[in-house]
C-alpha positions in Angstrom: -19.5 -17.0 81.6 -18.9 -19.9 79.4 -22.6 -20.6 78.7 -22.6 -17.2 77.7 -19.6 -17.0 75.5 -20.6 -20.4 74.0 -24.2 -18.9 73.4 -23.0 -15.3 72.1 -20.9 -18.1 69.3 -24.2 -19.9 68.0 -25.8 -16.7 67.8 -23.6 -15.0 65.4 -22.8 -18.1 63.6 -26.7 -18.4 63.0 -26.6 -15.0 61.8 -24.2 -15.4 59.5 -26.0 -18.2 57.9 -28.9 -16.7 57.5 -26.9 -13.7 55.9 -25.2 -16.4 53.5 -29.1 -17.2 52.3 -30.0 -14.0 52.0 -27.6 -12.6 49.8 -27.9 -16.0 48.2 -31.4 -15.4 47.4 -30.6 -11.7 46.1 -28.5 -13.2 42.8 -29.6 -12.2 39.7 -29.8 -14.6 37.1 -29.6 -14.6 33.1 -32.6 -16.4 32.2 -32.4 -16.3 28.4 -33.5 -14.2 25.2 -34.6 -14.6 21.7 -32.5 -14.5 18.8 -33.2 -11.2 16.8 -35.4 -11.7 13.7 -33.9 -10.2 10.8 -35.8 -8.3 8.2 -34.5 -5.9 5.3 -35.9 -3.0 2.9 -35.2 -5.1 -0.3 -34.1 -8.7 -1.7 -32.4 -7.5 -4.9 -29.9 -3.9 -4.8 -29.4 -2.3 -7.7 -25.7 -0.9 -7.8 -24.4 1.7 -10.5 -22.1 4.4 -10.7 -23.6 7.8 -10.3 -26.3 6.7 -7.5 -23.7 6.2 -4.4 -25.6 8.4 -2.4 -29.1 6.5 -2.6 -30.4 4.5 -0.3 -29.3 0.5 -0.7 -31.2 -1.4 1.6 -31.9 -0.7 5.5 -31.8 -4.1 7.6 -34.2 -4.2 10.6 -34.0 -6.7 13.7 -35.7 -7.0 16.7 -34.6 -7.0 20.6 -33.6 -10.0 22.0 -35.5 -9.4 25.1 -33.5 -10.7 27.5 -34.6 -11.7 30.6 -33.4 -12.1 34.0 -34.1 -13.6 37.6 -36.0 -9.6 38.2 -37.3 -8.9 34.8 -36.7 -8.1 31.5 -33.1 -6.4 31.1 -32.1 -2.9 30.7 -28.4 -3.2 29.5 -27.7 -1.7 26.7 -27.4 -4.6 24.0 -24.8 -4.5 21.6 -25.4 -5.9 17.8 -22.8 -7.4 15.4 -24.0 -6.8 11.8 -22.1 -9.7 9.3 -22.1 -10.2 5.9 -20.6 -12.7 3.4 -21.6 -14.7 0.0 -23.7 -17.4 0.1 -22.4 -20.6 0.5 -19.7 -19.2 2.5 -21.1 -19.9 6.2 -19.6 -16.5 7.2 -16.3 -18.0 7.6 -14.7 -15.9 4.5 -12.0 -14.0 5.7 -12.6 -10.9 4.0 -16.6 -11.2 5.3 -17.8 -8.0 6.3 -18.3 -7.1 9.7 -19.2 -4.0 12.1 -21.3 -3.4 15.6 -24.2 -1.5 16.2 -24.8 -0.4 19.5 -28.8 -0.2 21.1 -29.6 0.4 17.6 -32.2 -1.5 15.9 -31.7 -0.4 12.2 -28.8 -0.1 9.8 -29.1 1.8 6.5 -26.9 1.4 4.1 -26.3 4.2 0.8 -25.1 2.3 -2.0 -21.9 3.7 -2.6 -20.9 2.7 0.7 -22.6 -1.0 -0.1 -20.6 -1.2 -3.2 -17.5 -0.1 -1.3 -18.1 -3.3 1.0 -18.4 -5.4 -1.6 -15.7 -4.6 -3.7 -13.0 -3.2 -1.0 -13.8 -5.2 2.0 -15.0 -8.3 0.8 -13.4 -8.5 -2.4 -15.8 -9.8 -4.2 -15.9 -9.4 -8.4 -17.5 -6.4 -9.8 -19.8 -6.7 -12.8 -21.1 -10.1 -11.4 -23.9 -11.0 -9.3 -23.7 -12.1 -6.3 -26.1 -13.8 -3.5 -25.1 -12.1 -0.2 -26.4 -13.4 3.4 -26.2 -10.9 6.2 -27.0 -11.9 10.1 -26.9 -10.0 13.4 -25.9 -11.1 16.5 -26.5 -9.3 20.5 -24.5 -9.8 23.1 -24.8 -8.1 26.2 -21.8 -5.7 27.4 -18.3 -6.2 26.0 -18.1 -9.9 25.6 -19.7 -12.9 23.3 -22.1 -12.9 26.8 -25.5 -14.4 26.1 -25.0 -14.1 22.5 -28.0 -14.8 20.3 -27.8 -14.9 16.3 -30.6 -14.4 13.9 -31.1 -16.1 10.7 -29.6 -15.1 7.8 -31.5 -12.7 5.3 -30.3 -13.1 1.4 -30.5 -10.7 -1.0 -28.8 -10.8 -4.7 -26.7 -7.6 -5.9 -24.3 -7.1 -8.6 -21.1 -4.5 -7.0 -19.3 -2.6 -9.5 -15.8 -1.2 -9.3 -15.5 1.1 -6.4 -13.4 4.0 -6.5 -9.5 3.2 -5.5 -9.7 3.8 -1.0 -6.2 5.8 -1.6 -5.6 8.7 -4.2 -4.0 7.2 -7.5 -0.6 8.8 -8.1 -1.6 11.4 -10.8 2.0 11.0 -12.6 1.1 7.2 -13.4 4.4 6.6 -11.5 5.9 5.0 -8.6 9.3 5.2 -6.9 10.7 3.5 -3.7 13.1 6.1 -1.3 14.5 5.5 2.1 17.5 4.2 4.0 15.8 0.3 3.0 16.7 1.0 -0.4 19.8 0.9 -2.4 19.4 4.4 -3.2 19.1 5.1 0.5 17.3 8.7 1.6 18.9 10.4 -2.2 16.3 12.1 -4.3 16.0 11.9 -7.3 16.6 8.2 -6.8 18.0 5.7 -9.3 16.2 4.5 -12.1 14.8 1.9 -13.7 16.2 0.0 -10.4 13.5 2.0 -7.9 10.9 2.3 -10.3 7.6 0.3 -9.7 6.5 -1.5 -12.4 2.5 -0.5 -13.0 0.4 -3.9 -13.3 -2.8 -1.9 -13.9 -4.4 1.8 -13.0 -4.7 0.6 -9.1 -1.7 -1.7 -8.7 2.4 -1.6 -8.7 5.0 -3.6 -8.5 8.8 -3.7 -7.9 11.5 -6.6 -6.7 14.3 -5.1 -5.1 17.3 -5.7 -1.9 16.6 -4.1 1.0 18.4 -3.3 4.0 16.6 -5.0 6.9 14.6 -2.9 9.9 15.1 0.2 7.9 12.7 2.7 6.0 11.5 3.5 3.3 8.2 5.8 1.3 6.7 5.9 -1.9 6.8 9.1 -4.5 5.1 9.7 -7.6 7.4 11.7 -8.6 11.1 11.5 -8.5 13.1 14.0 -7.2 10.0 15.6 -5.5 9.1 15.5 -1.9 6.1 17.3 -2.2 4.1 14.6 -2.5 4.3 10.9 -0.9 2.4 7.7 0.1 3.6 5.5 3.3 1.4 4.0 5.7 -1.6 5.2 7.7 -0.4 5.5 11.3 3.2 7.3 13.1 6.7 6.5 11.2 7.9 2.9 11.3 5.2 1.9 13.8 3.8 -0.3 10.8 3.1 -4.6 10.1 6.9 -4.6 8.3 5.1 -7.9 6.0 2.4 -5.3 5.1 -0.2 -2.8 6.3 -2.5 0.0 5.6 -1.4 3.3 2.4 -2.0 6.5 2.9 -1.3 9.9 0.8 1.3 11.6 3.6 1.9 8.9 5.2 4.4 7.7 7.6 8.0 6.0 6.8 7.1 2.7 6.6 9.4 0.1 8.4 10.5 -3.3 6.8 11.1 -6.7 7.9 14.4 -7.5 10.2 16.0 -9.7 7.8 17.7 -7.9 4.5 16.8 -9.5 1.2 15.3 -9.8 -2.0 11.7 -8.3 -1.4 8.9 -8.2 -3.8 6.5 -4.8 -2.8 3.1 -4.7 -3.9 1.2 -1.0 -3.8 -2.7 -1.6 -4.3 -4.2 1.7 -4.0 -7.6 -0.3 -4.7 -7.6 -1.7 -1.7 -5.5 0.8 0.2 -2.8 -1.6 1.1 1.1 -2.3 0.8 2.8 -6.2 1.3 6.4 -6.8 1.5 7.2 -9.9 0.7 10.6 -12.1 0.8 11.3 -13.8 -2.1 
């Protein structure tokens, strides 16, 4: 009965190696890729008001090919499109970047190039510019297996995009809310909660505020019919600064009270509070 027991043991311990080496042969392995190669529609982009809705340029790349242990993959591969001046080595931080998925093209119109240039990246309108644009796959969710291509130039000269928010048609600015002096009262007091206009896009105001409280933009005082806060749900905002929007919600700032400076850049569609 021993013997037996002892040789029922080796058995199923053999068979458990050779289970081990089987499903250790059965792993599938990443192999490798190539890097996508890059092409595009055009090396100079002509920009000018009135033609936003042409074509710009359409950038082109190839699949990476990847390869594994069984063959040649057939994940979906994912594609991050980046763009920045040259000289810049893509580590601006207003570079431009989005993701393509399975995709092998991108066309862009030329309004929505200019927009890039001159809302996202910030860039100076009326001068040109050499811009170098790459793509990168990656396979699922993660940097996993990423490859990069190398980067194509092309020259283009942005010019001023229109503002990302609706300009305040009353040329005016007011600060309301519970943050303010004035509190939640409208019309509210002025000069003291009237922005100062720097230029057609961009206003200004220093002011004490009450800290953690609210507070919204008008454009005209003494009339709710008409507002700017920020982009998402009331007070659910970055208090140091976050995204405008026409009927937006109230817009929450910092804990501490203080002397603030508040910038309103309908340009770029963005508020800042700043302690000074």
């Amino acid at each position: 009965m021993k013997k037996y027991f002892g040789f029922l043991v080796y058995t199923l311990v053999v068979i458990a190696t050779l289970a081990s080496c089987k499903k250790e042969e059965n792993k599938v392995y990443l192999e490798g890729g190539t890097a996508p190669v890059l092409t595009a529609s055009a090396t100079t982009v002509s920009l000018s008001p009135g033609t936003e809705e042409e074509t710009a340029i359409t950038l082109n790349w190839t699949n990476p090919a990847y390869m594994f242990t069984t063959g040649i993959s057939s994940h979906d591969v994912n594609y991050t499109i980046e763009m920045d001046t040259l000289g810049a080595n893509f580590s601006s931080k207003n570079k431009y970047v989005t993701t393509v998925a399975k995709e092998l093209s991108k066309t862009y119109k030329k309004g929505e190039l200019n927009n890039i240039m001159g809302n996202t990246m910030q860039v100076q309108t009326g001068r040109q510019y050499t811009f170098e644009v790459r793509v990168s796959s990656t396979l699922g969710s993660s940097d996993a297996a990423k490859l990069t291509s190398t980067p194509f130039k092309f020259t283009a000269t942005p010019f001023t995009p229109p503002p990302k928010v609706t300009l305040p048609s009353s040329g005016k600015l007011y600060l309301v809310g519970d943050a303010s002096p004035g509190g939640w009262a409208n019309p509210v007091p002025t000069p003291s909660q009237e922005f100062t206009k720097v230029s057609n896009t961009l206003y200004e105001i220093t002011i004490n505020l009450s800290g953690g409280k609210s507070l919204l933009f008008l454009p005209v005082n003494g009339d709710w019919g008409d507002k700017y806060g920020w982009s998402g749900s009331n007070n659910n905002n970055n208090p140091d600064g976050d995204n405008l929007a026409r009927g937006g919600g109230d817009i929450k700032v910092p804990a501490a009270s203080g002397t603030y400076k508040i910038r309103v850049d309908f340009q770029l569609g963005r508020f800042t509070i700043t302690k000074i």
